[in-house]
NUKE-315929 format. One record per residue (C-alpha): residue number from 0; residue in one letter; chain; z, x, y. Coordinates in steps of 0.25 Angstrom, whole numbers, m for minus. Each point is the difference from the previous one (the first is absolute). Layout:
N
<k->NUM	r->a	c->A	c3->Z	c1->X	c2->Y>
...
//
This chain:
394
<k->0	r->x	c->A	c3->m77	c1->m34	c2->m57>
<k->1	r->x	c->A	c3->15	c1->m5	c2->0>
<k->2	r->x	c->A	c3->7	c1->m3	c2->m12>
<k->3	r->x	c->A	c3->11	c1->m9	c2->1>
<k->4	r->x	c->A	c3->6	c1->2	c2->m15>
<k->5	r->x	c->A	c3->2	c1->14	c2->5>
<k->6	r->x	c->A	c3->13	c1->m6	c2->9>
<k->7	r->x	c->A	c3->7	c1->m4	c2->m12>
<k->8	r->x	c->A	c3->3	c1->16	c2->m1>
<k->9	r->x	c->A	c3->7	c1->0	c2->15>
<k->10	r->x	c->A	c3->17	c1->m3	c2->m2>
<k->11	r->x	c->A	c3->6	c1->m11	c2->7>
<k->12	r->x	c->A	c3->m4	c1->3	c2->17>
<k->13	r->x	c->A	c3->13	c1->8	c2->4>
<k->14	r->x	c->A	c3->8	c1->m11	c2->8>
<k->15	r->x	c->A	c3->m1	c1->m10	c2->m13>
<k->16	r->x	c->A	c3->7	c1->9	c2->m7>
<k->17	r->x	c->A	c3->11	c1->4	c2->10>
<k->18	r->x	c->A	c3->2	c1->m15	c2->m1>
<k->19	r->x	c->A	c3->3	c1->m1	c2->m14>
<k->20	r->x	c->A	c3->9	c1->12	c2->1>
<k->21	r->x	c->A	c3->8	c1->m3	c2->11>
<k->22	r->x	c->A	c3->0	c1->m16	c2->2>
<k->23	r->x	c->A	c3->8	c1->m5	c2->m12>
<k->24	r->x	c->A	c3->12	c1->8	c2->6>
<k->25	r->x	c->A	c3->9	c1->m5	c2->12>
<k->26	r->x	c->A	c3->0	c1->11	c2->12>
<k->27	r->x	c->A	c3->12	c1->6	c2->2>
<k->28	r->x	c->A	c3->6	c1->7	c2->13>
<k->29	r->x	c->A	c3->2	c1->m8	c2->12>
<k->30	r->x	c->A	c3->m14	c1->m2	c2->3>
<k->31	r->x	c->A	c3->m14	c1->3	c2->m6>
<k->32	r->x	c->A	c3->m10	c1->13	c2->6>
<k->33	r->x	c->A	c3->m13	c1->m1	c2->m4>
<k->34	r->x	c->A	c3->m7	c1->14	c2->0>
<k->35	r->x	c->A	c3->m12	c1->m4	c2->m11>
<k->36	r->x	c->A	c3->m12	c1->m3	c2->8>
<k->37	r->x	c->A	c3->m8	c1->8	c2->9>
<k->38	r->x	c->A	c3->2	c1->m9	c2->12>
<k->39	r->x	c->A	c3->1	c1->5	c2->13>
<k->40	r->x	c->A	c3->12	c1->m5	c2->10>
<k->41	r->x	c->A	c3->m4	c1->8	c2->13>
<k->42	r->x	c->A	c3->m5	c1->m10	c2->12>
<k->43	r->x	c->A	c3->m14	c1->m2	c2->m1>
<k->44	r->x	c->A	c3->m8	c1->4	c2->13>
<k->45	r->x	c->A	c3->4	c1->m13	c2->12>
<k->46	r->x	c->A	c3->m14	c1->m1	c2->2>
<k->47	r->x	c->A	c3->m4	c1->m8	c2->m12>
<k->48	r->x	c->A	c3->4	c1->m13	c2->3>
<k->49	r->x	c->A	c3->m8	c1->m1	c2->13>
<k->50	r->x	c->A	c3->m12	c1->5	c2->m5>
<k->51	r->x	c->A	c3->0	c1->m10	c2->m11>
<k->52	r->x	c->A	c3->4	c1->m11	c2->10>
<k->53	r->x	c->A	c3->m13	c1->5	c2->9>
<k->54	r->x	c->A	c3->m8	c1->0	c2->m13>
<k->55	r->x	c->A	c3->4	c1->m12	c2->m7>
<k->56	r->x	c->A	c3->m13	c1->m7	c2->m1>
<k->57	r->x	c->A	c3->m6	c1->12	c2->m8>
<k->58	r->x	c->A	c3->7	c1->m7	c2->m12>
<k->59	r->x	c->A	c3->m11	c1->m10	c2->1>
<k->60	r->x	c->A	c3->m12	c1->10	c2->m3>
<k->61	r->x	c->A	c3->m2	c1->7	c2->m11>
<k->62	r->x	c->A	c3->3	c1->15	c2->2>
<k->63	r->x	c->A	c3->m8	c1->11	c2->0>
<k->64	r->x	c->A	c3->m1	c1->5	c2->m14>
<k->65	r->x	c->A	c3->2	c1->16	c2->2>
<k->66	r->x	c->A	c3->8	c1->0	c2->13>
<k->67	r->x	c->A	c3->m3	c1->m3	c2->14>
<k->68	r->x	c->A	c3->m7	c1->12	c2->7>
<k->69	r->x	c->A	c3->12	c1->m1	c2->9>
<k->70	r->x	c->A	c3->9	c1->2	c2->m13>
<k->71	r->x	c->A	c3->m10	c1->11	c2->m6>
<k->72	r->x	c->A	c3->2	c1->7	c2->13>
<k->73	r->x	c->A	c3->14	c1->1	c2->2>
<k->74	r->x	c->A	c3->1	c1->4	c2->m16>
<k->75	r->x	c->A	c3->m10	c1->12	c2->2>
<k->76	r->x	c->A	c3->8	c1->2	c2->14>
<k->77	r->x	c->A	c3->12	c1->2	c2->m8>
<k->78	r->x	c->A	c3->m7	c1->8	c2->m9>
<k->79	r->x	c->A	c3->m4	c1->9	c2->9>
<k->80	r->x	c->A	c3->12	c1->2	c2->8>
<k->81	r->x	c->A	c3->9	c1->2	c2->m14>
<k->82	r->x	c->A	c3->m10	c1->8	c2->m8>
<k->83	r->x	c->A	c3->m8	c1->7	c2->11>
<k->84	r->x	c->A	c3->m14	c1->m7	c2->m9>
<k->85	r->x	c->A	c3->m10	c1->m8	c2->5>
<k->86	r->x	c->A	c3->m6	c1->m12	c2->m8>
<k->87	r->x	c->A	c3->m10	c1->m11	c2->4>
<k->88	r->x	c->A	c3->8	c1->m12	c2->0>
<k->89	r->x	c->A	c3->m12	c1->m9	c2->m4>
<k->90	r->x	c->A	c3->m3	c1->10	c2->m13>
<k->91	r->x	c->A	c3->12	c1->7	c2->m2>
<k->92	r->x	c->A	c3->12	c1->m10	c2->1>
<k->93	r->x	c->A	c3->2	c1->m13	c2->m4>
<k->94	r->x	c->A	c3->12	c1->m11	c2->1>
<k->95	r->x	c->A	c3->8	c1->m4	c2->m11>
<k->96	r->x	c->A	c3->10	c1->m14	c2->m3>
<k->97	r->x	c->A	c3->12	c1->10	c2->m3>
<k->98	r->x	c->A	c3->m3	c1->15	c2->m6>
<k->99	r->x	c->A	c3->2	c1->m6	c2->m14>
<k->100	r->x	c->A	c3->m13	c1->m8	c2->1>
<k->101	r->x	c->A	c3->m7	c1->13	c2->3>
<k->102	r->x	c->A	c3->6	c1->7	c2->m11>
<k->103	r->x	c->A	c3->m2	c1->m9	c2->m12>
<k->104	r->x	c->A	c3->m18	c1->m2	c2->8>
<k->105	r->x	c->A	c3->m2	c1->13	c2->0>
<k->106	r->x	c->A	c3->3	c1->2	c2->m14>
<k->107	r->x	c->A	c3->m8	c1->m11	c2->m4>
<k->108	r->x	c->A	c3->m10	c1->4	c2->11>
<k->109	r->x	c->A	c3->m1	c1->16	c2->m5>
<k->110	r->x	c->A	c3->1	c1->1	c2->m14>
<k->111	r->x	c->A	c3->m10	c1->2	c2->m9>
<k->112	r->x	c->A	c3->m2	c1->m5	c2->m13>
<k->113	r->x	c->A	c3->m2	c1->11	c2->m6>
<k->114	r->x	c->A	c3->3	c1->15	c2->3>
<k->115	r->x	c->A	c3->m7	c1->11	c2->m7>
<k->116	r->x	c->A	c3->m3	c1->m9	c2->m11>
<k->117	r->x	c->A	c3->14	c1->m3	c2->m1>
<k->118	r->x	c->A	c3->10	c1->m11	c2->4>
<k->119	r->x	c->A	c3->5	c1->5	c2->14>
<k->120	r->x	c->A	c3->15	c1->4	c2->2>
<k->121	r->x	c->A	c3->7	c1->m3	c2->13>
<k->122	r->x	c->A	c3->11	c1->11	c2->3>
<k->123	r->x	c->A	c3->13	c1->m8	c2->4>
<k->124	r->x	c->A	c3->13	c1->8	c2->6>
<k->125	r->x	c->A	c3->12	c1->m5	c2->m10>
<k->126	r->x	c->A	c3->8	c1->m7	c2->7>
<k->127	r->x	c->A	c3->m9	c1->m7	c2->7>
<k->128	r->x	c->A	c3->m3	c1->m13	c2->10>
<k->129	r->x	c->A	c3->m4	c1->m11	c2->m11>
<k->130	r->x	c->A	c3->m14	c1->m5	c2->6>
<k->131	r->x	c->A	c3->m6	c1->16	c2->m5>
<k->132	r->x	c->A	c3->1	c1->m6	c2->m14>
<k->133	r->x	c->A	c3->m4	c1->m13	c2->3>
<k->134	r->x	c->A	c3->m14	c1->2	c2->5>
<k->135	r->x	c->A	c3->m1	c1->12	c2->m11>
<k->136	r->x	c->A	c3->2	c1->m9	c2->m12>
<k->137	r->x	c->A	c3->m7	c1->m12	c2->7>
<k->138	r->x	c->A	c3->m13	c1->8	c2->0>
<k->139	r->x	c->A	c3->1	c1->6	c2->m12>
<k->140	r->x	c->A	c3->4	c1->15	c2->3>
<k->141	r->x	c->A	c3->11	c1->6	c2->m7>
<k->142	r->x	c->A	c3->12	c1->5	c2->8>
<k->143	r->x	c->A	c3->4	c1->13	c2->m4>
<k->144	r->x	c->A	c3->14	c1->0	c2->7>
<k->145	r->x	c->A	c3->6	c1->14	c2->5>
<k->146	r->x	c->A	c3->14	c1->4	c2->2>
<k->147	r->x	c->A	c3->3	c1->2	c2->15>
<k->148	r->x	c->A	c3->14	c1->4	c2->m1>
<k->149	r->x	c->A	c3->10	c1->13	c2->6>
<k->150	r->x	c->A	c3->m8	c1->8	c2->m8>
<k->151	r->x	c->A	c3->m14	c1->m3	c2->6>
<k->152	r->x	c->A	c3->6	c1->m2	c2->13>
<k->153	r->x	c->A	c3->2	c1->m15	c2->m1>
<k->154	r->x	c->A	c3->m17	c1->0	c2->1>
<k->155	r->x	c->A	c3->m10	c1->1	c2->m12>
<k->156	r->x	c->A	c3->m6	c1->12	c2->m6>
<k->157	r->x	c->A	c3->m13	c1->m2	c2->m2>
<k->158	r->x	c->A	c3->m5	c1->14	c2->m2>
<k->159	r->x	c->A	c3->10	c1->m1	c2->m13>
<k->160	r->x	c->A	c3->m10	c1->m8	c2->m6>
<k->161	r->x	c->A	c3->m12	c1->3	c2->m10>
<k->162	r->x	c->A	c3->m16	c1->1	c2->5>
<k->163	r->x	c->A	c3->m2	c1->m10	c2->m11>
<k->164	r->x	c->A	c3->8	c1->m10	c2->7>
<k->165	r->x	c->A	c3->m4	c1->4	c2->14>
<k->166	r->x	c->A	c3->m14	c1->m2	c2->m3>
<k->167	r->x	c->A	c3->1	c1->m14	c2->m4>
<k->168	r->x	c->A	c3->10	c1->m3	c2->12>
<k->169	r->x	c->A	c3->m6	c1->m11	c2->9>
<k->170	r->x	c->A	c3->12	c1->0	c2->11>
<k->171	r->x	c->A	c3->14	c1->9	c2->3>
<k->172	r->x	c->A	c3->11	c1->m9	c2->7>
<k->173	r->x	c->A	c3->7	c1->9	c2->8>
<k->174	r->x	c->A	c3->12	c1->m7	c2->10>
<k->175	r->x	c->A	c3->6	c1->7	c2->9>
<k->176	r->x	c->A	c3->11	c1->m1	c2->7>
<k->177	r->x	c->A	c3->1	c1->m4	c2->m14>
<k->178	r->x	c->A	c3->9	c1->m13	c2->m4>
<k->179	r->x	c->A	c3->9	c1->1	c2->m6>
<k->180	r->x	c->A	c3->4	c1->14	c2->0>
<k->181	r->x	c->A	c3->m5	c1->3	c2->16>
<k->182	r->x	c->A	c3->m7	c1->15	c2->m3>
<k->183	r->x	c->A	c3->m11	c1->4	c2->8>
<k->184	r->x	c->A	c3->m13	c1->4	c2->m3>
<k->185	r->x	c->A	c3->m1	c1->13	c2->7>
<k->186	r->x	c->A	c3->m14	c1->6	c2->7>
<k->187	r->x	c->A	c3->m1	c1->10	c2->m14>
<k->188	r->x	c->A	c3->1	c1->m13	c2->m10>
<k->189	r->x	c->A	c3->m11	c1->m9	c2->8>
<k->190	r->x	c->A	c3->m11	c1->12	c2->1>
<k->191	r->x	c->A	c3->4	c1->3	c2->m16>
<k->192	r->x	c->A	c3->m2	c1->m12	c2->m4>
<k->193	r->x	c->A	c3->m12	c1->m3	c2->9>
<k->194	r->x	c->A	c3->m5	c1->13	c2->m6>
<k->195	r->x	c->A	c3->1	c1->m5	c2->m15>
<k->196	r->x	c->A	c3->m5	c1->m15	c2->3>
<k->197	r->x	c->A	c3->m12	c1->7	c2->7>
<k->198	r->x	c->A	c3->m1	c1->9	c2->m16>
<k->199	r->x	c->A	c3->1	c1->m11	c2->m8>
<k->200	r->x	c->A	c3->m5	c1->m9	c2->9>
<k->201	r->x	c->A	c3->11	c1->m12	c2->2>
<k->202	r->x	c->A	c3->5	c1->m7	c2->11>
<k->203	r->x	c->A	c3->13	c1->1	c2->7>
<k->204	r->x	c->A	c3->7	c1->m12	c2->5>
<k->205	r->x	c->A	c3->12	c1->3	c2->8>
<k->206	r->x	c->A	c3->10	c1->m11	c2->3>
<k->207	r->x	c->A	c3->6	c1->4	c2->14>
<k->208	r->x	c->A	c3->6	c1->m13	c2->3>
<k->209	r->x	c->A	c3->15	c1->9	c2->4>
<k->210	r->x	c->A	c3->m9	c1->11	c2->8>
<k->211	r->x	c->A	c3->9	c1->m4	c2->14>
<k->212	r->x	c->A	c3->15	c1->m1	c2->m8>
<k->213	r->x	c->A	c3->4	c1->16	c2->0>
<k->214	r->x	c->A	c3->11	c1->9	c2->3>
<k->215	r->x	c->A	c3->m3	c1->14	c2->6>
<k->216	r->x	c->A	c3->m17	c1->m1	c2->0>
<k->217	r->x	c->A	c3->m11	c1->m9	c2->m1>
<k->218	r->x	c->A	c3->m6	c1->m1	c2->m14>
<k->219	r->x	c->A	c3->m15	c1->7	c2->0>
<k->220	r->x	c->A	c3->m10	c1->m11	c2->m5>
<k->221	r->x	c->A	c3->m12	c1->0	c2->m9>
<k->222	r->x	c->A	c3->m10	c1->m1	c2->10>
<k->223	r->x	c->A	c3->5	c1->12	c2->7>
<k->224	r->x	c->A	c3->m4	c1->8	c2->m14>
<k->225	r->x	c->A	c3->m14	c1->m7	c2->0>
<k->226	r->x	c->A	c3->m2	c1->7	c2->14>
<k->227	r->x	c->A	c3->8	c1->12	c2->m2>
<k->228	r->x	c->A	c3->m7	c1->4	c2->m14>
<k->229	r->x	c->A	c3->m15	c1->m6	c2->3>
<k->230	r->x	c->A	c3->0	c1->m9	c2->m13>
<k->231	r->x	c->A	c3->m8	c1->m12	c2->m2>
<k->232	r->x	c->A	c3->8	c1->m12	c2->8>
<k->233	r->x	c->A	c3->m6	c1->m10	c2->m10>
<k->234	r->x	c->A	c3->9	c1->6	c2->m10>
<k->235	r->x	c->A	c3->12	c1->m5	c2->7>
<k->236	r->x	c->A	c3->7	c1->m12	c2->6>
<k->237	r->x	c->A	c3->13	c1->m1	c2->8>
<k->238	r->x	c->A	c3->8	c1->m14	c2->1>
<k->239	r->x	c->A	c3->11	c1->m2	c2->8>
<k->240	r->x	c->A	c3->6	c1->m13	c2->9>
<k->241	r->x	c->A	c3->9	c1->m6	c2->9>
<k->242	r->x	c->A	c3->10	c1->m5	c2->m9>
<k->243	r->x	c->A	c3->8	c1->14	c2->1>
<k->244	r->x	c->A	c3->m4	c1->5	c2->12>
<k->245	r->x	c->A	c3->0	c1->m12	c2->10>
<k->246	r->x	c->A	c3->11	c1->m9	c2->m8>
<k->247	r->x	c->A	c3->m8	c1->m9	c2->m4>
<k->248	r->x	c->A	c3->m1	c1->m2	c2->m14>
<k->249	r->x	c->A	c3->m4	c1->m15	c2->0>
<k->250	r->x	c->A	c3->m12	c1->2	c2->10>
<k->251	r->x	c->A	c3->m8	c1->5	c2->m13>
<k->252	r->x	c->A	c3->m8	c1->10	c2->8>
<k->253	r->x	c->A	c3->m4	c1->14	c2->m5>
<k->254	r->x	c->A	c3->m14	c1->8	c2->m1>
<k->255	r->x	c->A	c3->m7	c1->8	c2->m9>
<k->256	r->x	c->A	c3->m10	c1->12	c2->6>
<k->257	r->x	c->A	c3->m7	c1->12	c2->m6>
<k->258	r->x	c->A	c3->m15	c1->1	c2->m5>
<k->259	r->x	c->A	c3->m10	c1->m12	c2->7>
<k->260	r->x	c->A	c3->m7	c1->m2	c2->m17>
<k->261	r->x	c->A	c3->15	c1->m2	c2->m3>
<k->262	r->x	c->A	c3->2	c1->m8	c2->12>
<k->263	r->x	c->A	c3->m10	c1->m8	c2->m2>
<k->264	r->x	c->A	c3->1	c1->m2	c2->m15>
<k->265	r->x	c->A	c3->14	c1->m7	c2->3>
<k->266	r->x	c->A	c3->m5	c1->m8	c2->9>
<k->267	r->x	c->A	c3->m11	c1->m6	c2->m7>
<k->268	r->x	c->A	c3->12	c1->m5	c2->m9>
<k->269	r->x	c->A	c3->8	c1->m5	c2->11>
<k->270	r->x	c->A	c3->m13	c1->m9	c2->4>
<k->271	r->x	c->A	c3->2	c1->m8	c2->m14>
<k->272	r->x	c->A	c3->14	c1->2	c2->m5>
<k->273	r->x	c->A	c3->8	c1->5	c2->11>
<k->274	r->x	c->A	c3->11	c1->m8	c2->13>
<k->275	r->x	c->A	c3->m4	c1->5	c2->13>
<k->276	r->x	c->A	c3->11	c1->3	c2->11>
<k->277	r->x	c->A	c3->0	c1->m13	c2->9>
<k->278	r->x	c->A	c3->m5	c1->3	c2->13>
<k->279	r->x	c->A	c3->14	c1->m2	c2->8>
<k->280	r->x	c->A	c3->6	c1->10	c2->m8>
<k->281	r->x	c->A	c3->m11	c1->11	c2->1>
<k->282	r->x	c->A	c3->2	c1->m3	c2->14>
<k->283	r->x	c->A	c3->14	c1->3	c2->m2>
<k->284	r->x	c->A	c3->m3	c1->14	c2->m11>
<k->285	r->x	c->A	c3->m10	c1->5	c2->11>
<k->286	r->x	c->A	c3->13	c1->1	c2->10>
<k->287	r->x	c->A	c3->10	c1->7	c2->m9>
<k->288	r->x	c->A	c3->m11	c1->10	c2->m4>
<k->289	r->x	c->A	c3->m1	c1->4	c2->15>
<k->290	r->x	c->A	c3->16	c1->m1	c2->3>
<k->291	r->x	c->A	c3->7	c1->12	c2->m5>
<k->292	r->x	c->A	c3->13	c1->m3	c2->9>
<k->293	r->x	c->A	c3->6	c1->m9	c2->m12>
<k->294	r->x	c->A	c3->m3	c1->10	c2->m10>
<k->295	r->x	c->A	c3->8	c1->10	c2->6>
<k->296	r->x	c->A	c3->11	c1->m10	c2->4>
<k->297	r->x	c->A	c3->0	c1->m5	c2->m16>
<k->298	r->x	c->A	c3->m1	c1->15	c2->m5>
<k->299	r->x	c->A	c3->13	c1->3	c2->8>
<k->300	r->x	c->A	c3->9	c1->m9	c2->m6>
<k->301	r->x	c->A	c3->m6	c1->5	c2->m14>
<k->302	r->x	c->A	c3->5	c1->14	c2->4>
<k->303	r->x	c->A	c3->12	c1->m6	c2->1>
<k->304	r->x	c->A	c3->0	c1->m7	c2->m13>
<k->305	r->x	c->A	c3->m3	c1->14	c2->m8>
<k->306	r->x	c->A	c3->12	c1->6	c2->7>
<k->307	r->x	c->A	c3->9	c1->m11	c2->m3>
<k->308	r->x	c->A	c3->m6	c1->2	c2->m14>
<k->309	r->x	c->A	c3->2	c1->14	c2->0>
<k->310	r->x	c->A	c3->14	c1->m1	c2->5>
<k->311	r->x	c->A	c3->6	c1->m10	c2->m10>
<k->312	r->x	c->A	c3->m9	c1->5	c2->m13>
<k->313	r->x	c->A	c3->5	c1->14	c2->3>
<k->314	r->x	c->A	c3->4	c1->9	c2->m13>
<k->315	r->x	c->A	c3->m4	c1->m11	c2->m8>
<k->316	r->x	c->A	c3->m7	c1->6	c2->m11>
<k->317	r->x	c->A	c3->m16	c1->1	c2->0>
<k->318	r->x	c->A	c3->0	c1->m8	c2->13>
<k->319	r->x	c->A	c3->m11	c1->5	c2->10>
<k->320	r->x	c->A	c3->m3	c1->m6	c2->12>
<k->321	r->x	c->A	c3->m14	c1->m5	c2->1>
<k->322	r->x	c->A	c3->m11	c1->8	c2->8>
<k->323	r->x	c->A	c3->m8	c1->m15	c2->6>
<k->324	r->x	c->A	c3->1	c1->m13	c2->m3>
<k->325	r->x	c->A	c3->13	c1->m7	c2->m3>
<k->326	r->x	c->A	c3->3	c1->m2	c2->m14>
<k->327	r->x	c->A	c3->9	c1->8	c2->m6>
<k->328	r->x	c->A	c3->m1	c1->6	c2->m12>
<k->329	r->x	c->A	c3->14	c1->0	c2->m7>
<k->330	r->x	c->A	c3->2	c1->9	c2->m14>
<k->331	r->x	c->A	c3->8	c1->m8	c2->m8>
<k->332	r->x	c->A	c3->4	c1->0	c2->m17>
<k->333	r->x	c->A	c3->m8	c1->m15	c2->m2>
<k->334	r->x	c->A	c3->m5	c1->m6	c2->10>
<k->335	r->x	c->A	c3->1	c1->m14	c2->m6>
<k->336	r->x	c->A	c3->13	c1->1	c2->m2>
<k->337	r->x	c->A	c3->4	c1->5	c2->14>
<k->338	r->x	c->A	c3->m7	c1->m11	c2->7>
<k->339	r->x	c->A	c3->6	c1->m10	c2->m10>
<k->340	r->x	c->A	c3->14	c1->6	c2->2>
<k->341	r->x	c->A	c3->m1	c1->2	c2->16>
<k->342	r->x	c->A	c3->m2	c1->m17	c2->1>
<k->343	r->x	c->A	c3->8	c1->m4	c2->m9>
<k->344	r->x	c->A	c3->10	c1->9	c2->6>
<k->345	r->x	c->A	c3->m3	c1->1	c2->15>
<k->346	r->x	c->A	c3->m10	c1->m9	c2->4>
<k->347	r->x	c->A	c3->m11	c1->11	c2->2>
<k->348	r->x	c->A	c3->m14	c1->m3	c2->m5>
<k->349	r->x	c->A	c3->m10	c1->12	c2->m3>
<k->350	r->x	c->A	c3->m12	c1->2	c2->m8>
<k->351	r->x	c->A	c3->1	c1->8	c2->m14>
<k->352	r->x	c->A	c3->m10	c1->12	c2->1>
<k->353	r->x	c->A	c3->m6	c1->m3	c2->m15>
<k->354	r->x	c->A	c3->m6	c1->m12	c2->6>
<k->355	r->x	c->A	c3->m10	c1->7	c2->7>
<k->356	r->x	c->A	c3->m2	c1->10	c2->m9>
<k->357	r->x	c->A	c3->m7	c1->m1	c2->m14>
<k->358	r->x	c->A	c3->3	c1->8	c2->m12>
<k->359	r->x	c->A	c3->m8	c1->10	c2->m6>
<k->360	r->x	c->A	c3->3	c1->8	c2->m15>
<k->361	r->x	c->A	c3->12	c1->m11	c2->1>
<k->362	r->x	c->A	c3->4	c1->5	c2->14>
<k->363	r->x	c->A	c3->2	c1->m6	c2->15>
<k->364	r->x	c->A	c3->3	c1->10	c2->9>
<k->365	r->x	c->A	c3->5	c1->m10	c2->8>
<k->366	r->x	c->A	c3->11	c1->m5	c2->m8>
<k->367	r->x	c->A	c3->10	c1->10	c2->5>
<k->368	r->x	c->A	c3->0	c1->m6	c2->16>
<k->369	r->x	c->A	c3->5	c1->m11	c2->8>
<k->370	r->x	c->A	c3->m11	c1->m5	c2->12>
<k->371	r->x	c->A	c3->7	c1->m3	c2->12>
<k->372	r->x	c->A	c3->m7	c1->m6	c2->13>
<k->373	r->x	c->A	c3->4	c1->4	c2->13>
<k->374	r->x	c->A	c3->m2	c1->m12	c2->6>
<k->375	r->x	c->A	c3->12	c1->m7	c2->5>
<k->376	r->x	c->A	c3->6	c1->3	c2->14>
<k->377	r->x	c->A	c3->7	c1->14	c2->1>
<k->378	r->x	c->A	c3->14	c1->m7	c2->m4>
<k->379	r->x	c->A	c3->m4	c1->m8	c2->m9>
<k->380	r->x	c->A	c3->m7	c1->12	c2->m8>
<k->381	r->x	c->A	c3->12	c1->10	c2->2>
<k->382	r->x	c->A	c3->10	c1->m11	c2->m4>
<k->383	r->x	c->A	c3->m9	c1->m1	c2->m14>
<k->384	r->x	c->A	c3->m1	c1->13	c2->m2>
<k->385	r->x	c->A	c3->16	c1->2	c2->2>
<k->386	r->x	c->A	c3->1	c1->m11	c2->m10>
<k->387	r->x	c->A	c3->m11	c1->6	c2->m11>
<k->388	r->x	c->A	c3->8	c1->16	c2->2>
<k->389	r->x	c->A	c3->13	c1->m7	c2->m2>
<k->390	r->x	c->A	c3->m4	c1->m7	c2->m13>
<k->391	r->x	c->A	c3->m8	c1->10	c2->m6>
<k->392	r->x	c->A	c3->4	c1->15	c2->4>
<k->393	r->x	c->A	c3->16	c1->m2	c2->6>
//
């Protein structure tokens, strides 16, 4: 059951309030850099525009609701060729309008009303992408919010938790690469966690949506654990999507796979209350899946970006550069402040960490950071970050 009162506990959505910190004050510096949103700049792959041009009449049929066997296929290709798993692409996958439609279903899809005679927790790293806490508090659940900071290793601990709460946990969010702080859940953390969620018998739901934006290695993913340690596969779902890895944030395409029941559960919510892929553009999701050539192009000029980071950012104090994805994760006294004072002051624009974070016992381990998106072209992004050490640390 949904229970729309419960959104009245959710803060104004992230962006809203960068606008009302930011928006009554002029930019200064000779012009504005906007480092806020998780938009990629990179090229997207060439081919799109011809295979939308070839499949233009597909917008005048409705789509198919789960994914196009083509699409399934080319997802579970990718699967297998990343991850070294192999998943039935009618069963086992399904395609999503974006990742963030995924991740709020599932939620509302998975979660019981009750767990062990109690309401059901929903573990939530802290900070964390908002739409966790949405679908949480939409069904009822209560979020139960760990700290992912330095001292955890920027992920969340579950094992630091009580059996008492373990046992009533429904679903563990885990994202890694993790936005904003970039960790990376290692081989050891999945199999721990799958271990505990296979004790107190809970579901993992890994966000991977920044799996193909790393430095030195690519990031090990949940469904490698599912194979690796031989638990239940209907304990876990993985999403992920093109709007990273291909540069294509406004093709709304992603995917959710794990366990056929889970599978299917979601898409028996999709068939009443869900927005399927048009078919032209699952035309164009099945070609990115296949192509890897734009990846590895788009990921190089990422390697750039964290040297040029790592260059400029250099002895500033508590900056550590980012294992995958491309936020940076800036140590700063109040990040409000900082934001504030580097557009009235320079014309950047970057999003305080408290606002996606939550405070527990009176405390937001978030407060303390600056989140800065790698996203503007490597002049643009070294120009900024020239401008932010100059007003802040020199």
């Amino acid at each position: 059951m949904i229970y729309p009162e419960r959104f009245s506990n959710l803060p104004d959505y992230t962006f809203g309030r960068l606008r009302a910190l930011l928006d009554a004050h002029a930019p200064g510096g000779d012009d504005v850099l906007n480092m806020t949103i998780g938009e990629p700049r990179h090229a997207m792959p060439d081919f799109v525009g011809d295979i939308i041009a070839r499949n233009l009449d597909g917008f005048g049929r409705y789509p198919a609701g789960p994914g196009t066997a083509a699409l399934l296929e080319a997802i579970a290709g990718w699967i297998a060729r990343r991850y070294g798993v192999t998943l039935d692409p009618a069963r086992q996958v399904m395609a999503l309008n974006g990742s963030r439609e995924g991740l709020f279903g599932a939620v509302v899809a998975l979660c019981p009303e009750r767990r062990n005679g109690a309401r059901p927790a929903i573990l939530i790293p802290n900070p964390f992408y908002q739409v966790y806490a949405a679908g949480t508090l939409a069904v009822g659940a209560e979020p139960v919010y760990l700290p992912a900071t330095a001292a955890t290793g920027h992920l969340p601990d579950f094992t630091a938790l009580p059996a008492a709460t373990l046992d009533r946990t429904a679903i563990a969010w885990v994202c890694s690469p993790a936005n904003p702080q970039g960790a990376v859940a290692g081989t050891g953390y999945w199999d721990s966690l799958l271990r505990l969620a296979e004790k107190h018998d809970f579901r993992v739901f890994a966000d991977e949506c920044y799996s193909e934006i790393w430095r030195d290695a690519p990031p090990p993913g949940v469904l490698e654990a599912v194979a690796r340690t031989g638990i239940d596969p209907e304990r876990v779902l993985m999403f992920n999507s093109l709007s990273k890895r291909s540069n294509l944030p406004g093709l709304r395409s992603g995917f959710v796979a794990g366990g056929a029941e889970a599978i299917a559960r979601i898409k028996d919510l999709r068939a009443y209350a869900g927005a399927p892929l048009p078919g032209p553009l699952q035309e164009v999701s099945a070609a990115a899946w296949a192509d890897e050539a734009h990846v590895d192009a788009s990921r190089e000029r990422y390697q750039q970006k964290y040297a040029i980071a790592d260059r400029v950012l250099a002895g500033v104090p508590g900056y550590v550069g980012p294992e995958a994805g491309f936020f940076l994760w800036l140590p700063v006294p109040d990040g409000e402040a900082a934001a504030l004072s580097l557009w009235r002051e320079t014309g950047l624009r970057l999003l305080p960490g408290t606002y996606l974070g939550r405070a527990v016992a009176g405390e937001n381990p978030a407060t303390g950071y600056l989140r800065i998106a790698m996203v503007l072209d490597e002049a643009e992004l070294e120009r900024g970050l020239t401008r932010l050490r100059a007003h802040l640390y020199d």
